[in-house]
C-alpha positions, 0 to 999 in steps of 0.5 A: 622565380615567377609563382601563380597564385593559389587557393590556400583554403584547406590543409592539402597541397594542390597537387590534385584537382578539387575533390568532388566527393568525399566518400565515407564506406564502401562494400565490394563494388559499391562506395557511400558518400557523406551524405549517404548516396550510393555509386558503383565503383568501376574506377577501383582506385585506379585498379588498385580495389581488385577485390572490392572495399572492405574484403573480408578475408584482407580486413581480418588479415590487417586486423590480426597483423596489426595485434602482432608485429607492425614494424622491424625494418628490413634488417630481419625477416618476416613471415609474410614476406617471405610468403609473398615473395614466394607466391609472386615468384611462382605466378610470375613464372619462377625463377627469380627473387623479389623486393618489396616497397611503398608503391609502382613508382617505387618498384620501377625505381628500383628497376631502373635502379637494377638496370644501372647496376646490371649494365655498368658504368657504360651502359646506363640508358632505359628505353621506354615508349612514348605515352608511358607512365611509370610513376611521378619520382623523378627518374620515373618522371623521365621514363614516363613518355609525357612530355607535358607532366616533365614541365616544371621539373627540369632538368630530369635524370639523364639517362631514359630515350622514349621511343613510338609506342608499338614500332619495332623499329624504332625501337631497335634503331634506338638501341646503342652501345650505352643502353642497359634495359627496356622498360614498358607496359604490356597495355599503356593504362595511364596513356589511353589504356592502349595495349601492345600489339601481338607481336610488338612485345615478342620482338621486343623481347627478341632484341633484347635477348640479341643485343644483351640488355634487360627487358623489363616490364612495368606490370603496376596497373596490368599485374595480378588478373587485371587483364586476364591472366595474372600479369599482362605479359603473359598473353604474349609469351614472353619471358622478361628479366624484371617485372614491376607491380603494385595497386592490385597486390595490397587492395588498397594497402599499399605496397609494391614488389618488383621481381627479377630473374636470378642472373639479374637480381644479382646484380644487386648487393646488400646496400645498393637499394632499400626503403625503410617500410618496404615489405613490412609485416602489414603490408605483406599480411594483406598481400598474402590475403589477396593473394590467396583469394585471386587464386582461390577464387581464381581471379584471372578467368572471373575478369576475363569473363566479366571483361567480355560482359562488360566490353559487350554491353559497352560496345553497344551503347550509342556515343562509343565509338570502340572499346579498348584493352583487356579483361577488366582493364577497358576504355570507351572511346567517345564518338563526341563529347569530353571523357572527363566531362562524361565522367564526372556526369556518370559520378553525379549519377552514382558511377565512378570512372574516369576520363582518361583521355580527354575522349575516353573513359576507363573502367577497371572495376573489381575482378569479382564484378557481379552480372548486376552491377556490370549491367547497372554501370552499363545502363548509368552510362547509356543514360549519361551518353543520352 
């Protein structure tokens, strides 16, 4: 075995980049670093702050939580469990039941998990597309169309075929007798923020219900008003069997659900998948928050409209060459230049985004974005394009 040498200096394995900030508050939209600067956060936590850092409403609910009941396991119920699965069944659409875990990758893998026990012995392959990202466990690793984060981790779990992005036809070309679902994004986030063409979902789903097999969706960073509505299907019209999410549910706590129709979901018996700290009482307590926050304030019309406030003002900004995705979940494409380049320049300017291709910048600040700060965010980057 060949190794490369690394810097051992600090207590935290290599696994991301050196950190160019440490950040010590944050308020809404707005982070403080260590040595008192102020930035705009229109990175969110890679969409996971959708009500801003520091929400009221979602600290109280922790805070009381934590005074009366942490941890049981999952052997018995909890109140806000039982709450969350309920709400996130009925923003789904109804009709199916919930699992709770840590995490995206966790909820796709259970996904998959479901899949394998839906389909059999025989029928075991996952679809999904190339340019996906579906998390960093192993068989998420595989689902994930890149082949380049597959590097060094072989051999991956047999069992996922990656297809074109947006190609119907490829799709079903792909589609055997050993194949159980098909598992995508309804909009790309981690691959370049690309969304599904109008119709790509709709066939898919057509195939789908034609051939027998699961349609599944990957909802982690486009779920719970990101885009517009609550999840990113539903600008499409579609209906699919299993929905995974995760990010936006905690606001920062972390916890993921994944959700499947009952005739799916049924699949699963007691003993078949579990995690120790999935859907714990705190967890769950902050979901229930946020949850009744985004529909009080009604969280999918704000981002829809601060996403055109946004898109507008970024569309006019010499260097970008387009603007792509939905509601608040956006990437500028750069006429010239290195989108990580161009952000760390916005973050040593006080705006916090993302290169999320080497041409592109993300930008999914929290859904409750005031005018202002869109406007000021907008005026940071036109100064660093210049």
């Amino acid at each position: 075995m060949t190794t490369t040498p690394v810097n051992l200096a600090g207590p935290l394995l290599a696994t991301y980049p050196p950190q160019p900030v440490t950040f010590v508050r944050g308020k809404g939209t707005e982070l403080w670093d260590d040595a008192g600067n102020r930035y705009l956060d229109f990175l969110s936590g890679l969409a996971v702050t959708s009500l801003g850092h520091a929400h009221p409403e979602v600290a109280k609910a922790i805070s009381e939580q934590a005074t009366q009941l942490l941890h049981v396991s999952n052997l018995f119920g909890t109140e806000p469990g039982l709450e969350v699965a309920t709400t996130l069944d009925r923003l789904v659409g109804g009709g199916g039941q919930v699992f709770f875990c840590n995490s995206g990758a966790e909820a796709n893998e259970a996904a998959i998990k479901l899949a394998r026990k839906w389909g059999g012995r025989d029928r075991y392959v996952v679809l999904t597309a190339e340019g996906s990202f579906h998390g960093r466990t192993l068989a998420t690793l595989h689902a994930t169309g890149q082949t380049n984060k597959h590097a060094g981790f072989e051999p991956l779990p047999d069992g996922f075929r990656h297809v074109p992005w947006n190609d119907l036809e490829a799709l079903e070309a792909a589609i055997t007798a050993d194949v159980a679902a098909v598992l995508l994004e309804s909009i790309q986030a981690e691959g370049g923020v690309r969304p599904a063409e109008n119709q790509y979902l709709t066939g898919v789903e057509s195939l789908c219900r034609e051939k027998g097999i699961l349609f599944m969706l990957d909802e982690v960073q486009t779920g719970l008003a990101r885009t517009g509505e609550w999840f990113g299907f539903q600008h499409y019209g579609v209906s699919p069997d299993v929905v995974c999410m995760a990010k936006a549910l905690g606001n920062g706590m972390p916890i993921g659900a994944t959700w499947a129709k009952a005739e799916a979901g049924a699949a699963f018996r007691p003993g078949d998948h579990a995690t120790t700290f999935g859907g714990q009482p705190l967890a769950t307590a902050a979901a229930r928050a946020v949850l009744e926050v985004m529909e009080r304030d009604e969280a999918p019309l704000a981002a829809a409209a601060a996403g055109r406030r946004l898109r507008n003002g970024l569309e006019a900004l010499p260097g970008i060459a387009s603007v792509r995705g939905r509601g608040l979940l956006l990437a500028a494409e750069l006429t010239e230049g290195s989108g990580p380049d161009v952000a760390r320049a916005a973050l040593d300017t006080g705006l916090v985004v993302n290169g999320v291709t080497p041409t592109a910048l993300r930008l999914t600040p929290p859904l409750f974005v005031s005018d202002g700060e869109i406007d000021e965010a907008v005026e940071i980057l036109k100064g660093v394009l210049s």
